[in-house]
C-alpha positions as CSV (number, residue, x, y, z in Angstrom):
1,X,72.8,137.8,87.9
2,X,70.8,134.6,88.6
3,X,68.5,135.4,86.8
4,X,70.7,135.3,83.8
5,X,72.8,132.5,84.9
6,X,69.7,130.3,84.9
7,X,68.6,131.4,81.3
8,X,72.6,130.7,80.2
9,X,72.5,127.7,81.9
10,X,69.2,126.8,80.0
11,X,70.5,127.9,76.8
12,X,73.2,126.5,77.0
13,X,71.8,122.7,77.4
14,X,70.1,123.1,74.7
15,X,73.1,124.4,72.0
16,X,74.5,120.9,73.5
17,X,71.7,118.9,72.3
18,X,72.0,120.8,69.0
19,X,75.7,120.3,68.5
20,X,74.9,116.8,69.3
21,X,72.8,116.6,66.4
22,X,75.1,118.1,64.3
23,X,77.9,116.0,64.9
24,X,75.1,113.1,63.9
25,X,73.4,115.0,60.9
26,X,77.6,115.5,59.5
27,X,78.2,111.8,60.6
28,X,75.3,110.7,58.1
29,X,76.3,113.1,55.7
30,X,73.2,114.4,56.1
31,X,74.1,118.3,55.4
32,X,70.3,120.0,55.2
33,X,69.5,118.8,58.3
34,X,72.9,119.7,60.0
35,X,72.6,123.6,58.5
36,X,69.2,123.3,60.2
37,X,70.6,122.6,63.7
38,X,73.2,124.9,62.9
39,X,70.3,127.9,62.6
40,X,68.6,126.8,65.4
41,X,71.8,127.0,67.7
42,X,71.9,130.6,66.1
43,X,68.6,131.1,67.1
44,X,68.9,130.1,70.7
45,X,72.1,132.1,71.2
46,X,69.7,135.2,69.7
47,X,67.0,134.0,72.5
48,X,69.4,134.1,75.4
49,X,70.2,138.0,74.2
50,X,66.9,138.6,74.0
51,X,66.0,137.1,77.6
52,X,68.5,139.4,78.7
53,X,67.0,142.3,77.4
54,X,63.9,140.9,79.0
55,X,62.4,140.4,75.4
56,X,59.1,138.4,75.3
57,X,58.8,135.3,73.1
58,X,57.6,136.0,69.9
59,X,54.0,133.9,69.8
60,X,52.0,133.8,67.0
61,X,49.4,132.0,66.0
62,X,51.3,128.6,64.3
63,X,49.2,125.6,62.3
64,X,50.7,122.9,64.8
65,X,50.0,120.7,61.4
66,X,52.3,122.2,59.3
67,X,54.7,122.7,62.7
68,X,54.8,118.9,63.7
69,X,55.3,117.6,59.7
70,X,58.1,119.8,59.1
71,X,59.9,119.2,62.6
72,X,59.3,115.4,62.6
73,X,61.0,115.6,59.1
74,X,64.7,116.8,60.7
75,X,63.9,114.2,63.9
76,X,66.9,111.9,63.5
77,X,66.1,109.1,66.9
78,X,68.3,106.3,67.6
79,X,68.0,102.9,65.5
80,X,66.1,101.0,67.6
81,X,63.5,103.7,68.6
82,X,60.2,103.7,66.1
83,X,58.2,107.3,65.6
84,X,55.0,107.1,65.3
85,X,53.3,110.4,64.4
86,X,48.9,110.8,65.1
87,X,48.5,114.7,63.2
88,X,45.1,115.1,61.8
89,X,45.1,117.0,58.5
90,X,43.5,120.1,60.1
91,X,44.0,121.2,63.3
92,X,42.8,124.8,64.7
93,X,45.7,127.6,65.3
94,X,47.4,127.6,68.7
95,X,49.4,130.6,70.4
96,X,53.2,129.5,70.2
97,X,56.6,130.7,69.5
98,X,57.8,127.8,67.0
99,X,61.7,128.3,67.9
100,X,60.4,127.9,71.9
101,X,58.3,125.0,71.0
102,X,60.8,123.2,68.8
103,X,63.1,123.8,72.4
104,X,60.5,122.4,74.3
105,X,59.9,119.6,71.8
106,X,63.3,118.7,71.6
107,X,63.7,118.4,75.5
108,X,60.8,116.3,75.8
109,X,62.0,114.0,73.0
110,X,65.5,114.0,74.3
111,X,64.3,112.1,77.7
112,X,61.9,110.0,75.8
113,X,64.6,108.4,74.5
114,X,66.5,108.3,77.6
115,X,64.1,106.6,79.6
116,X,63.6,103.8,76.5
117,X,67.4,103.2,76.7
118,X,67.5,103.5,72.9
119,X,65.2,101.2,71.9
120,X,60.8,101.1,72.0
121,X,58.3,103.8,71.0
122,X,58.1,107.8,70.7
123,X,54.5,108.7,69.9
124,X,53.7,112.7,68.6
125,X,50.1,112.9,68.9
126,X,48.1,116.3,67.9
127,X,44.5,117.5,68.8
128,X,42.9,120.6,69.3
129,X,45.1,123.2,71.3
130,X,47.2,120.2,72.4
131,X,50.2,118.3,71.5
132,X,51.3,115.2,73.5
133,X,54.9,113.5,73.4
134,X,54.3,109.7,75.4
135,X,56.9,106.9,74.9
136,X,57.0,103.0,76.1
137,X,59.6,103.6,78.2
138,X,60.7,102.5,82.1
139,X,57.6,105.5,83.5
140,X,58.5,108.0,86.1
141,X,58.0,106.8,90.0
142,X,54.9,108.8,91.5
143,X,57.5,109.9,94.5
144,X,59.4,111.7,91.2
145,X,56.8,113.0,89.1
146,X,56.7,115.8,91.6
147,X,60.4,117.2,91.0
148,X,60.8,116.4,87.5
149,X,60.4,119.6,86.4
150,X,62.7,121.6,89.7
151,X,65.8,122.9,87.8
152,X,68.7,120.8,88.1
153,X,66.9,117.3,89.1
154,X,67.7,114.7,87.2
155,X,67.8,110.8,87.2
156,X,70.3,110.3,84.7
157,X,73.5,111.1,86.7
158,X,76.4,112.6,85.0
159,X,74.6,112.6,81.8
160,X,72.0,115.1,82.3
161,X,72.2,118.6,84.0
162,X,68.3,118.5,85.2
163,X,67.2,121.3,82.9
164,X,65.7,120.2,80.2
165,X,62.0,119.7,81.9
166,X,62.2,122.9,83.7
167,X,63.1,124.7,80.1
168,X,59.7,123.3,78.9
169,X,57.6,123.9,81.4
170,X,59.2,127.8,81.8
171,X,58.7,128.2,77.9
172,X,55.6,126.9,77.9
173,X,54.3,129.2,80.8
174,X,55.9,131.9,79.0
175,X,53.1,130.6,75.7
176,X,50.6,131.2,78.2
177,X,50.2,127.1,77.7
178,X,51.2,124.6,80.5
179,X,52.9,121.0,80.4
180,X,51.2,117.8,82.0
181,X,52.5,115.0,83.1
182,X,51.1,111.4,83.5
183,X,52.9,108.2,83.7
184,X,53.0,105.1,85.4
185,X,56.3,102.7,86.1
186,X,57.2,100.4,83.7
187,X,54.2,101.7,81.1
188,X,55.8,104.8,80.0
189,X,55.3,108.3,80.2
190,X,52.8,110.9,78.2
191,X,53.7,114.7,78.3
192,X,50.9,116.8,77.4
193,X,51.3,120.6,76.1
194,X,48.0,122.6,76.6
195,X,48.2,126.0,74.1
196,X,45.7,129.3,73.9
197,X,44.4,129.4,70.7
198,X,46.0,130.9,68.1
C-alpha cells in the first residue's frame, strides 16, 4: 500500500502540472497543444495502472533529436522566460521510454522556472547519450543539493509537494540512466540526464 500511494502520489503531481497546461493551452486558444496535454494525462493515468501491475517502462531506443524538437514545440513557458534549445542534427540513439522522459522533462522544466521567478533563461542542451536542462536562476545551496531529490522536500512551500525531482530521478533509474546535479547560488542550476544507448 505504500508502495502504491507513492506512485499515486507521483502521478498524481504530474496530471496537475498537465491540467495546468491545459487550462493555459485553452486560455490561448491554443487547442492542438491542449488535446496533447490531454493524451498525456491519459497516458500517465495508464502508467499508474501499469505500476500497479508492476509493469516495466516501455524503453526503446528513441532519436533524442526528433524527441527534444517535437517536445520543445508544445513547451508553452512564461513570458518573461527565453528557451534556448543546443540539439545537434544527429545524435546517436539512447534507451528511454518518451512518455517517462517527457515526465521527467516536464518536472525538471517546471522548477527551472520556479527558481527564475518567471523571468531569465531555460537552456535544453543535447549530446551523445545525454540531455541537460540548466537555467539562470537563484542555484540550489550546497547544504540542499543533497535532499533535493528525497520525496516530499521542497523549497517552495505550499506551492510544491516535493515530488517532482524524486519522480525524475526514480524514472530515470527505472531507464537504467541517472540524473546529475550541479549548481552554484545565484548562477543557476544544470540537470544532467545520463541514458544507455539505444
Amino acid at each position: 500500500m505504500e508502495t502504491i500511494g507513492s506512485a499515486a502520489a507521483g502521478i498524481a503531481h504530474d496530471i496537475n502540472n498537465q491540467l495546468t497546461l491545459i487550462v493555459n493551452h485553452l486560455a490561448l486558444r491554443d487547442l492542438e497543444s491542449a488535446q496533447q496535454a490531454t493524451e498525456r494525462c491519459s497516458a500517465l493515468t495508464a502508467s499508474l495502472l501499469a505500476y500497479c501491475k508492476d509493469d516495466p517502462l516501455n524503453v526503446v531506443p528513441t532519436n533524442p533529436v526528433a524527441f527534444l524538437r517535437n517536445f520543445a514545440r508544445y513547451l508553452h513557458l512564461p513570458e518573461g522566460i527565453e528557451l534556448r534549445l543546443n540539439i545537434p542534427v544527429l545524435l546517436p540513439s539512447i534507451s528511454a521510454d518518451p512518455l517517462a522522459l517527457t515526465r521527467v522533462l516536464t518536472n525538471l522544466i517546471d522548477n527551472a522556472c520556479d527558481a527564475m521567478d518567471g523571468k531569465g533563461t531555460l537552456r535544453i542542451t543535447a549530446s551523445p547519450w545525454a540531455i541537460v536542462v540548466s537555467d539562470s536562476g537563484r542555484g540550489i545551496p550546497l547544504e540542499l543539493q543533497r535532499r533535493i531529490f528525497d520525496p516530499f522536500f521542497t523549497t517552495k512551500r505550499s506551492k510544491g509537494t516535493g515530488l517532482g525531482l524524486s519522480i525524475a530521478r526514480d524514472l530515470m533509474r527505472q531507464q537504467d540512466g541517472s540524473v546529475i546535479v550541479y549548481s552554484e547560488p545565484a548562477r543557476g542550476a544544470r540537470f544532467t540526464l545520463q541514458f544507455r544507448k539505444g
